[in-house]
N, C-alpha and C positions, 0 to 999 in steps of 0.2 A: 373648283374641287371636282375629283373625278375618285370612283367608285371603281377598284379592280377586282377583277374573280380570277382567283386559281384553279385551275381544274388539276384533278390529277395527272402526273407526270404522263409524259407519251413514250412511245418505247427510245426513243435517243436519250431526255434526259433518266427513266430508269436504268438503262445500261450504265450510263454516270453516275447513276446512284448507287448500282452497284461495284463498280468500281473503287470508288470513294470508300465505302466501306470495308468491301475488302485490305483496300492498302491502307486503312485506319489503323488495321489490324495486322499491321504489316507482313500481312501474307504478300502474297507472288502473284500480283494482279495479270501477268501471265500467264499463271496456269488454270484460270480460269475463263468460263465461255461465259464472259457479262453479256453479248448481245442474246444467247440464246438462253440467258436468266431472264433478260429483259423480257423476252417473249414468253417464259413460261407465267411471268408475274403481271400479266395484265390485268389493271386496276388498284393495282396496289399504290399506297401512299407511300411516302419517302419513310415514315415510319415503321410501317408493314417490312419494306423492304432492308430496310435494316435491322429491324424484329429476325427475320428469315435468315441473315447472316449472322446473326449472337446464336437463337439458337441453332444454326448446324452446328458453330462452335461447339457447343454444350454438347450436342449428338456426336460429335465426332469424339471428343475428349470421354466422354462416359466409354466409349470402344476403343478406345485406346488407339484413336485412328485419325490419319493425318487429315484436314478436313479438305474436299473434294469435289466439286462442281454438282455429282450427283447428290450429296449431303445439303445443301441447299437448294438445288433442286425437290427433293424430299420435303423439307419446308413449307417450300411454296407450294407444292400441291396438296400438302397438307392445314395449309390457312385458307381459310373463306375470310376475301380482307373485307372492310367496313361497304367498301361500296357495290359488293353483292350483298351484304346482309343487308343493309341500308338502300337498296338501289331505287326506292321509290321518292325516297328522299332525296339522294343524291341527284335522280332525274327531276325532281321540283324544282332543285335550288339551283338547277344549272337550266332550266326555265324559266324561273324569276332573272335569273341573272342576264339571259340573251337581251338583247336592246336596251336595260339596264347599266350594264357596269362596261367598262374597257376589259377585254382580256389581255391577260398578266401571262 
């Protein structure tokens, strides 16, 4: 038996994450810059970053306004995800976990 750690996503699989949720929503995965979400959202969980795509939703719809890369955008620099609030922690357990576990 073997022991794996996830870390949080890296900018390739966030860009797929944001992807993914974009055309969840079937928006126009198109007309958005997922790679340059990817890099505004570093550290974000696959949660956060799907948090960031419901509410622009919400933001854009309360304006009566189509939603738009900067609208998520807006989001994400308005989240502080778990792993800078947390990041003392997140640095222990990704400490504990070097020599420890397989990375996943």
């Amino acid at each position: 038996d073997e022991m794996f750690f996830v870390d949080l996503p890296d900018r390739k699989t966030r860009k797929d994450l944001f992807c993914i949720h974009i055309a969840k929503r079937e928006l126009d995965v198109m007309a958005f810059d997922c790679a340059g979400l990817a890099d505004l959202a570093v550290d974000f969980s696959g949660a956060e970053i799907e948090q960031a795509v419901i509410s622009a939703l919400y933001s854009s719809n309360s304006r009566r306004e189509k939603i738009s890369y900067d609208h998520i955008a807006a989001e994400i620099k308005a989240t502080k995800p778990l792993a800078v609030v947390k990041r003392e922690d997140i640095t222990s357990l990704r400490d504990w976990a070097a020599g420890r576990t397989v990375p996943a």
